[in-house]
C-alpha positions, -999 to +999 in steps of 0.1 A: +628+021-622+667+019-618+678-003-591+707+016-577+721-007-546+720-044-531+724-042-498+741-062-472+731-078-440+734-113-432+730-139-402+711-165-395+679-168-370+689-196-346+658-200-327+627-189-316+624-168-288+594-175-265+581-179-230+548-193-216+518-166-227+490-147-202+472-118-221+439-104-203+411-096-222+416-061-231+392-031-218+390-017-254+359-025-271+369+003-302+374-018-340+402-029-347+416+001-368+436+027-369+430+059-345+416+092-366+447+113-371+423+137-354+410+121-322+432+124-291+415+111-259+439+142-241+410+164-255+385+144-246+382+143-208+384+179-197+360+173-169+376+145-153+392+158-119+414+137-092+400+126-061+411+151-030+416+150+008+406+173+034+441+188+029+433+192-007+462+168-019+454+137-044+437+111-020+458+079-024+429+060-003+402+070-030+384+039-048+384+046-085+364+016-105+388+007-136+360+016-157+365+054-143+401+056-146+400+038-180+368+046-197+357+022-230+373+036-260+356+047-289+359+038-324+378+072-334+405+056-311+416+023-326+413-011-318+436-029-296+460-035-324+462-001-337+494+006-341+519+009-373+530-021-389+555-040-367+586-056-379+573-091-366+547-087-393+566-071-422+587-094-421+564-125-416+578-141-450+615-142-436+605-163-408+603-138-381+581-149-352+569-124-322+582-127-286+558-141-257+556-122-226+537-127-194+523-097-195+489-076-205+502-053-236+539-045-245+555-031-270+594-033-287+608+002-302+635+013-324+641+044-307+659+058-335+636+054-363+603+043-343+600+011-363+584-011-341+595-045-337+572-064-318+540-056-296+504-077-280+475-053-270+494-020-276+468-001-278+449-011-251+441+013-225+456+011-192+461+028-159+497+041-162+507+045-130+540+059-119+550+056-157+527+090-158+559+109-142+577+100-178+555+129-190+559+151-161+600+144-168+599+153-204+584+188-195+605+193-169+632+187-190+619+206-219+623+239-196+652+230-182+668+230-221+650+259-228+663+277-202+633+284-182+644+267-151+679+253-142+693+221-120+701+247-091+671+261-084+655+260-051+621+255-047+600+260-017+583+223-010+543+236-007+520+216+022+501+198-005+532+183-016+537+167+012+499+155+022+503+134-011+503+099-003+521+075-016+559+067-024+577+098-016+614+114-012+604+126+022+608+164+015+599+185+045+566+215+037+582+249+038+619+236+029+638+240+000+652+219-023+669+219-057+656+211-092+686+181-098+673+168-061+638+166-073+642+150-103+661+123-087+637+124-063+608+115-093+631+088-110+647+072-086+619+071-056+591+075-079+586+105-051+550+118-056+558+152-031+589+154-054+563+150-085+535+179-068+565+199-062+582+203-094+544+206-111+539+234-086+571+252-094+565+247-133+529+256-139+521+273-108+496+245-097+490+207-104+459+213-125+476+237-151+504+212-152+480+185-160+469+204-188+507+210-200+505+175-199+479+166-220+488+191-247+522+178-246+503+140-251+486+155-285+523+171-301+539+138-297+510+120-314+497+099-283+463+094-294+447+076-263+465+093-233+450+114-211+460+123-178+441+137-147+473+139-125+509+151-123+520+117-106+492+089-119+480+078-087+442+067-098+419+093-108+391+095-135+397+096-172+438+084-164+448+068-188+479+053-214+488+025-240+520+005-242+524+022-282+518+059-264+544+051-236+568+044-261+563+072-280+574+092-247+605+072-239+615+077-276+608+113-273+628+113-238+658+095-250+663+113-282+650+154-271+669+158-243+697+129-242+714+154-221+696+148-189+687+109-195+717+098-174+690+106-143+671+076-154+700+052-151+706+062-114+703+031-091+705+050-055+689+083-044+700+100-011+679+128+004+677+135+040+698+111+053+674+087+036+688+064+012+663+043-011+667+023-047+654+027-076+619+008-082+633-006-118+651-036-110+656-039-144+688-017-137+701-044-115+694-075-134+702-064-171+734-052-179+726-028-210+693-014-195+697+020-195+668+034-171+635+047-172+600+042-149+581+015-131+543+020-123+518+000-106+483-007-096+460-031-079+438-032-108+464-029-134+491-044-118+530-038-119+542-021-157+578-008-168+592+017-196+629+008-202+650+015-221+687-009-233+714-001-258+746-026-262+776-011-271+787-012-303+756-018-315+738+013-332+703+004-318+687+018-288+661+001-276+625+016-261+607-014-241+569-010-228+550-041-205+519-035-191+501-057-162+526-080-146+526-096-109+555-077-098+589-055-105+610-088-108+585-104-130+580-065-154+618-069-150+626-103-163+600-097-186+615-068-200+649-079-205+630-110-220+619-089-245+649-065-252+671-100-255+647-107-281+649-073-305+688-073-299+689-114-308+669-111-339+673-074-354+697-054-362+695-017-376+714-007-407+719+027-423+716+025-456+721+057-469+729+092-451+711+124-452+714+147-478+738+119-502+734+123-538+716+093-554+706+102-589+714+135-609+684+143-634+674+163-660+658+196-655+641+217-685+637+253-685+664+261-656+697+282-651+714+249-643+703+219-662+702+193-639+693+187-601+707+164-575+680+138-554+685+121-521+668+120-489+659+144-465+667+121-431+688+094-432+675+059-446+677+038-414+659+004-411+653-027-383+659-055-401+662-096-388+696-109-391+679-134-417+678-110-442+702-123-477+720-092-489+711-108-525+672-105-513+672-066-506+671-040-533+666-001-534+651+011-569+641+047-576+609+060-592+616+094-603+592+120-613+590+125-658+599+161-670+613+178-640+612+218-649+621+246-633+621+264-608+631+237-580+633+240-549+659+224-523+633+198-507+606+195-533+599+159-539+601+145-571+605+111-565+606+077-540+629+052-529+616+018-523+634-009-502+621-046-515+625-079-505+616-110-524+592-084-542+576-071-508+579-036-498+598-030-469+601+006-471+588+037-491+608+073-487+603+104-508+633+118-531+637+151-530+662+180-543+692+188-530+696+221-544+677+246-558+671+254-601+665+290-612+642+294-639+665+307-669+656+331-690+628+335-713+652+322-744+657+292-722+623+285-710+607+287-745+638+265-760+631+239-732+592+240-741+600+235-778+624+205-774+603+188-743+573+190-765+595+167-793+607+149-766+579+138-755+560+134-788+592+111-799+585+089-766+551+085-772+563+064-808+585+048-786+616+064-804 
């Protein structure tokens, strides 16, 4: 073990950050573990269907028990705590203490790593809402990069569109409307005939979109998310956590960072109609940058948000769940960014690809091979932390021999603190060793064979 870099970072943790505390008991009866890397509810609920009306549109007026929409989990899923390791509790022994919200379940991401810094309940199921259109967004915007659809294109608003209750952006059946119009229309208005149209352009119909959807929920790793519609008005088997949500906004802010100014838009004008966004957030907090409100009666008003300060290298992904209303998910919300921006900071330790150690190889063309990381070492850290107090030592694999190839691992990096593991990343070549020839190879058996035999004696 060769420690190879102290590391800086220091500040001082004024106070505590808290408010007064409402959690609900949580619909989740799974143990409290970690979900099967296997089990996705999005594959779990393939008969669930959304309530229609006579004109065959989802029916807004339809009573859905919250024991349909948000069926019991089962033990495959998790318990309401399981989620990675957050910051709050790595970091228990420096102090750190977790935020109090008024809220059901949030969560506090790093969007650039996906470190999470605090969370309550966040993986508790809940009805999502509005916040479902996050996922109906990302796919949206997935063919708009791939070049499957574009900004300017018109699409003919179908009847069904606009039978769907709800909010809306007041698009006329039979008109035409452009992509960029429609997505405002799903941001900004929360427009559920914007929502039905754009699914309807995509996929051809809301149900194949759904499904899109729900596929889309298992590549991004949200293991209890299902959804039964394009817009998340209540239906059966519809579904989310605060620790999925924030998997989306991550995914949204960092895929397609090209089209994420749409979710900082405050006003929306379409047809002479003029309305505000639902996230107040992006009145009341200067570095909020956007994102989605949602809300039911049963689970009552929630918020994905998003904040970055300038200056500062963190971006921040925010998730509350089950508030009274959009001021309180807003206050709550900057409540809780004020609190990872107050207490964290992140801090790139070492880039991508940087030499860190030059070792040994036997049997190769070249003799000796260059390790370092494969992504960048980035952590969340409190500003508590004593540059004295955090070291990076290397473990590095014995008798490295060729061939190598550029990305095998033959090694890890740990980041300590006080003795505690902060973090644990794999070394791995940064260039490639040729075998040499057979001369070489048997020379290199011969005097590793000594070598070793010598070590053994201690020698």
């Amino acid at each position: 073990m060769t420690t190879i870099k102290q590391l800086s970072l220091a500040a001082a943790i004024a106070a505590l950050f808290s408010s007064s505390t409402v959690f609900a008991t949580p619909s989740n009866d799974a143990a409290n573990t970690m979900p099967d890397s296997d089990y996705y509810a999005a594959t779990q609920y393939k008969d669930a269907q959304a309530p229609l009306n006579s004109f065959g549109a989802i029916d807004v007026k339809a009573n859905i028990p919250e024991s349909v929409q948000v069926p019991s989990a089962p033990v495959e899923a998790g318990g309401v705590n399981g989620i990675p390791e957050t910051m709050v509790q790595k970091w228990a022994q420096a102090g750190v203490f977790p935020p109090k919200l008024e809220a059901r379940a949030f969560i506090l991401m790093d969007a650039n790593t996906g470190q999470i810094i605090a969370s309550n309940d966040a993986n508790m199921r809940m009805a999502p809402a509005s916040t479902t259109k996050l996922m109906l967004m990302y796919i949206v915007e997935q063919k708009l990069a791939d070049g499957v659809i574009s900004l300017d294109s018109k699409v003919q608003v179908p009847e069904v569109a606009w039978r769907t209750g709800g909010s809306r952006m007041f698009l006329k059946p039979g008109s035409y409307v452009s992509v960029k119009d429609l997505i405002q229309g799903v941001i900004v208005e929360s427009g559920n005939d914007a929502a039905v149209t754009l699914a309807n352009y995509v996929a051809g119909s809301q149900s194949s979109f759904v499904s899109m959807m729900n596929a889309t929920a298992v590549k991004l790793g949200m293991h209890n998310t299902h959804f039964t519609t394009v817009m998340g008005l209540p239906a059966p088997a519809h579904f989310s956590t605060a620790y999925d949500l924030g998997l989306l906004g991550q995914h949204i802010m960092n895929d397609y960072p090209q089209y994420f100014h749409f979710f900082s838009q405050k006003y929306f004008e379409y047809n002479h109609i003029r309305q505000p966004n639902f996230n107040r957030l992006l009145f009341t907090y200067q570095y909020a940058t956007g994102m989605k409100t949602g809300s039911t009666e049963a689970a009552g008003y929630s918020l994905v948000s998003s904040a970055e300060i300038p200056n500062n290298p963190m971006k921040l992904v925010g998730v509350v769940l089950g508030t009274q209303s959009l001021n309180d998910v807003a206050a709550q919300s900057k409540a809780l960014f004020n609190y990872g921006f107050r207490f964290f900071k992140q801090d790139t330790l070492y880039a991508a690809d940087s030499k860190l150690s030059e070792q040994n190889v036997w049997g190769g063309k070249q003799n000796t091979v260059s390790l370092g990381l494969d992504k960048p070492l980035t952590l969340v850290l409190p500003s508590s932390v004593d540059e004295k107090d955090l070291l990076t030592k290397l473990q590095i694999d014995r008798d490295i021999k060729a061939p190598v190839n550029k990305g095998d691992k033959l090694g890890e990096m740990t980041v300590t603190y006080k003795g505690n593991v902060i973090q644990t990343e794999p070394l791995i070549a940064l260039n490639n060793v040729q075998q040499g020839s057979w001369l070489t190879r048997i020379w290199a058996s011969i005097s590793l064979y000594f070598h070793n035999l010598l070590a053994s004696y201690g020698l």
